[in-house]
Structures are given as structure tokens and as C-alpha cells.
C-alpha positions in Angstrom: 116.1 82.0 122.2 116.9 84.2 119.5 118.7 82.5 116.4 121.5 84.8 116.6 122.9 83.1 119.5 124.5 80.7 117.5 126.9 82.6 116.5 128.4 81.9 120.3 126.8 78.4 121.5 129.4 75.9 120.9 129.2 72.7 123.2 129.7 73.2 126.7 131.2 69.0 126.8 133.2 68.7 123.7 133.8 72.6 122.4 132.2 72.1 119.1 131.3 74.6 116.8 128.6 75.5 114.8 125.8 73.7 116.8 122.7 72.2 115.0 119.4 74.0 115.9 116.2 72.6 115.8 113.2 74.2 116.1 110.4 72.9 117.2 108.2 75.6 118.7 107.9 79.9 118.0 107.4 81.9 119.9 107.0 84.6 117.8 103.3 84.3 116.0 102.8 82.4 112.8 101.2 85.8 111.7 104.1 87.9 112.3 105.9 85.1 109.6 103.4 85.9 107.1 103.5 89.7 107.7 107.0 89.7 107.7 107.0 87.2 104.2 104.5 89.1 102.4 106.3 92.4 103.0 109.5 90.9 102.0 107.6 89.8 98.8 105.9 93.1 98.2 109.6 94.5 98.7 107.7 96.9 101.5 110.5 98.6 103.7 108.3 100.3 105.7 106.8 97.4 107.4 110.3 95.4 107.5 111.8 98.4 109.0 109.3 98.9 111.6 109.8 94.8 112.4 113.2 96.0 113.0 113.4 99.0 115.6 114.9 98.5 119.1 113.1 99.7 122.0 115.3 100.7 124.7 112.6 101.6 127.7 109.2 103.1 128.0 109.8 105.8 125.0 113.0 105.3 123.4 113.2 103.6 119.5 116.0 102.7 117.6 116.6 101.7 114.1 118.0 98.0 114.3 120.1 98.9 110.7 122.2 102.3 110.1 123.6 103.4 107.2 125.3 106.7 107.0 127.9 108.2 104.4 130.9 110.4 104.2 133.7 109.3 101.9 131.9 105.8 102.0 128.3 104.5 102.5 129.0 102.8 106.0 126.3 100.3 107.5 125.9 98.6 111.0 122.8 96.4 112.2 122.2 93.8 114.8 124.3 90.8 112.7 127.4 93.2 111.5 127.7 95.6 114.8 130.5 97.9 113.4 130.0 100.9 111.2 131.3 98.6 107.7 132.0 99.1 104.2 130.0 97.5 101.7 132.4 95.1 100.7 133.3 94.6 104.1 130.6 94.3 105.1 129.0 91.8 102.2 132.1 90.0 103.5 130.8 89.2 107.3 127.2 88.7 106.1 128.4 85.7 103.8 130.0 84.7 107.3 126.1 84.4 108.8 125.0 82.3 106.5 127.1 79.4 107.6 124.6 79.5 110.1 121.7 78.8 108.2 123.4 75.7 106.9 122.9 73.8 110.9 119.2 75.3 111.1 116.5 72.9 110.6 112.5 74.7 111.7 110.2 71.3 111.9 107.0 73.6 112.7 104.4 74.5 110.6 104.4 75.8 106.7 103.5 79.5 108.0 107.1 79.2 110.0 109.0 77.5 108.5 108.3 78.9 105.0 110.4 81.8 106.0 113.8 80.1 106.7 113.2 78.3 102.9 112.9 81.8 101.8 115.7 83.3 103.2 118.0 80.0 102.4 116.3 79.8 98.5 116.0 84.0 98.1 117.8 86.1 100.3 121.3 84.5 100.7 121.3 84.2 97.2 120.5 87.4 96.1 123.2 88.8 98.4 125.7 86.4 97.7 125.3 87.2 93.6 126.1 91.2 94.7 128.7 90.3 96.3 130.2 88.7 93.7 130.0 91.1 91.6 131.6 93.9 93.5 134.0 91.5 95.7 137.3 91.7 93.6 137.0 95.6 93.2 138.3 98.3 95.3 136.1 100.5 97.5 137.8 103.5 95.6 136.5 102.4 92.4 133.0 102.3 93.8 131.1 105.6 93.5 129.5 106.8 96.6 126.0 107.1 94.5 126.6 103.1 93.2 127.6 102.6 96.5 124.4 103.6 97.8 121.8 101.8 94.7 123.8 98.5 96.0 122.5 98.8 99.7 119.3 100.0 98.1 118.9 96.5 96.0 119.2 94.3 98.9 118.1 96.5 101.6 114.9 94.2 102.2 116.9 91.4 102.1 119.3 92.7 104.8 115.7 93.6 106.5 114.7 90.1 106.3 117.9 88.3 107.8 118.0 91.3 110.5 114.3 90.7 111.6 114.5 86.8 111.6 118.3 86.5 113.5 117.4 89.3 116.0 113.9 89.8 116.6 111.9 85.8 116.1 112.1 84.0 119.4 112.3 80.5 120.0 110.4 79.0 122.5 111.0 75.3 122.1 113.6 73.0 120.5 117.0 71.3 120.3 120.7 72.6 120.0 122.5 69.5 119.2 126.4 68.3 118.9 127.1 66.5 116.0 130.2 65.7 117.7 129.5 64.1 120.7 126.0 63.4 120.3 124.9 65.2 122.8 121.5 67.7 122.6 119.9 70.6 125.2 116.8 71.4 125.5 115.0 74.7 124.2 112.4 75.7 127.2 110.3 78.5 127.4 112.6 80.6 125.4 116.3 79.7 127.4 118.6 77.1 125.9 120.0 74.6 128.7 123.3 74.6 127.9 124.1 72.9 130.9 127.3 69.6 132.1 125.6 66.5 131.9 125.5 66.3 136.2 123.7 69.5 136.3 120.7 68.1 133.7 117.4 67.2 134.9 117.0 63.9 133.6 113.4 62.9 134.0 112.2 66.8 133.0 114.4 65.9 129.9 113.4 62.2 129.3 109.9 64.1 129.1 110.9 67.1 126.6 112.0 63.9 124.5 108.8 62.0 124.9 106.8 65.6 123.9 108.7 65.7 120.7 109.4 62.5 119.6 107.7 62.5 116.2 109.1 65.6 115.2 113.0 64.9 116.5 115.7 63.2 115.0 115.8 59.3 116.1 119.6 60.4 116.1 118.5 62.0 119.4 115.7 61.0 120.9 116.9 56.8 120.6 121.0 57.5 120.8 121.4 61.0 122.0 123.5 62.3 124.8 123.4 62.2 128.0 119.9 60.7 127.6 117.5 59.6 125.3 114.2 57.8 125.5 116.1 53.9 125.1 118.3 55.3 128.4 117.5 52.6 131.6 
């Protein structure tokens, strides 16, 4: 599972919205964090923009970010999918990060030192540009500023790209804070299934595999089962 798909996972039972994610396995190599952390650090966008490109079939490579200009610097990527403004566009990024807020990674330091980054670093070096430009008009932004403002947080927008879009969850938990209720991460596909379509002893066992590293919240009192269920 990529972590992008929480921006459309809400409870299948209950309806409710934003789901917690917890994650307790990568797919996606504990090198490829460091690689991607050290080039964020070294502020190299060559390797973050390489992380970033789209294959489409045997030969074909796409740039996961665009940014063109006319009147206006315009850029789309895989988290803002329209050509946008700046400001606009600033605007629906600060809308991501709400996200972050209902991630928790329980792996190892080499993962999860990458979500601390981009919730200590990144957000907050976007969210400080934004409010400086937020209350102006686009008109009163000169097309050379408005280029040196995607330049200054272009490997920041490379780091939230490469982590919503291109990590991959193999194993953990989306869980309802609402009803209590938690599926199952396997093998990359989240089980968002009713509670008479689950699996109950495959998931009785997920919960026994991770029961150091889960909340007690689920593993003793979640939804439909948990490891006290008869």
C-alpha cells in the first residue's frame, strides 16, 4: 500500500475519515530511506528526481512533478494532479499534511527516520513559504520570484512526492478511531473489508505477529476481533 491512499480510505463500517495508519513493515528497502534522506539532506535533485519518475511500460519515463510557465509558473505532481498556481497550489499541499498527523511508522530508525524528517523539516519549511506569499496576489508575484519559490522547496516537494507515491507498505494497520475497528496491511493490499467477509483466525494471527509493536487499543479491545475475543 502506498501512503497516498489515505487520502480515499475512510471506514468501510462507520464512514470515518482520516483513518490512522500504522506501519509496521516496508516494503520498500531501508536503503532506499537512507538514499532518499541523505539526498534530501545534500539538497541533491538529481537523485530525488530520479526517485520520482513514472514508468509507463517497457521504455516509457515520466517525470512524477511538472512545472512549466507562461503567464504563471504552473506545477502538477502525483499529490496536486492539476496543472496549479503556486499559491494554489501551496494551498492543497498544506491539505496533505493532515495526513501525516494519523501516520505512526513503528519500524526501524532507518524507516522511520524519514517520516520524522518530513513531519520536523519538510512541512515546515513549506508551510513558513506559504505564509509568506499566502495573502498576496498571484499578479503581484513576478514570474522570475515565482520560479526561486518552487526552486527553494523543490527538494522538499521531491521528498513528500517520493514518500506518498513511490514507498510501499507491505505490512500494518489502518485503524478507526471511531468505531474501533482495524484492517489488516498484507503483502502490500489493505483489507478493507465488512466484518462478515474477514478472516478471523488469519487475522487473530496478524494480531499475535505484531502484538509488541500494536496499540493494546487494538490488539486487546479492537474491532471485530482482537486477541481477548472468545
Amino acid at each position: 500500500m502506498k501512503p497516498l491512499l489515505l487520502d480515499i480510505l475512510a471506514c468501510p463500517i462507520c464512514k470515518y475519515f482520516p483513518l490512522k495508519l500504522i506501519i509496521l513493515k516496508w516494503e520498500t528497502s531501508g536503503s532506499k530511506f537512507v538514499k532518499l534522506l541523505d539526498a534530501y539532506r545534500k539538497k541533491d535533485l538529481d537523485v530525488l528526481k530520479n526517485a520520482t519518475k513514472i514508468r509507463r511500460g517497457k521504455d516509457k519515463i515520466e517525470d512524477g512533478i511538472i512545472i512549466t510557465q507562461n503567464e504563471n509558473v504552473l506545477i502538477r505532481d502525483q499529490m496536486v494532479r492539476k496543472n496549479t498556481d503556486i499559491i494554489n497550489y501551496l494551498k492543497e499541499l498544506e491539505s496533505k499534511f493532515e495526513n501525516f498527523k494519523v501516520i505512526e511508522d513503528h519500524t526501524e530508525e532507518n524507516y522511520s527516520s524519514y517520516l520524522s524528517l518530513i513531519k520536523l523539516d519538510v512541512i515546515k519549511r513549506i508551510l513558513d513559504l506559504k505564509s509568506n506569499i499566502i495573502n498576496k496576489n498571484l499578479k503581484e508575484i513576478a514570474l522570475d520570484n515565482q520560479n526561486k519559490i518552487i526552486k527553494d522547496i523543490l527538494p522538499e516537494i521531491y521528498a513528500l512526492n517520493w514518500f506518498f507515491q513511490f514507498s510501499e507498505i507491505e505490512e500494518g494497520v489502518i485503524f478507526c478511531e471511531k468505531c474501533t475497528r482495524w484492517y489488516p496491511i498484507m503483502e502490500t493490499i489493505p483489507q478493507m473489508l465488512p466484518d462478515d467477509l474477514r478472516e478471523k483466525s488469519n487475522e487473530i494471527n496478524f494480531l499475535r505477529k505484531w502484538k509488541d509493536t500494536l496499540l493494546k487499543e487494538i490488539t486487546e479491545k479492537g474491532n471485530p476481533f482482537n486477541l481477548n475475543t472468545k
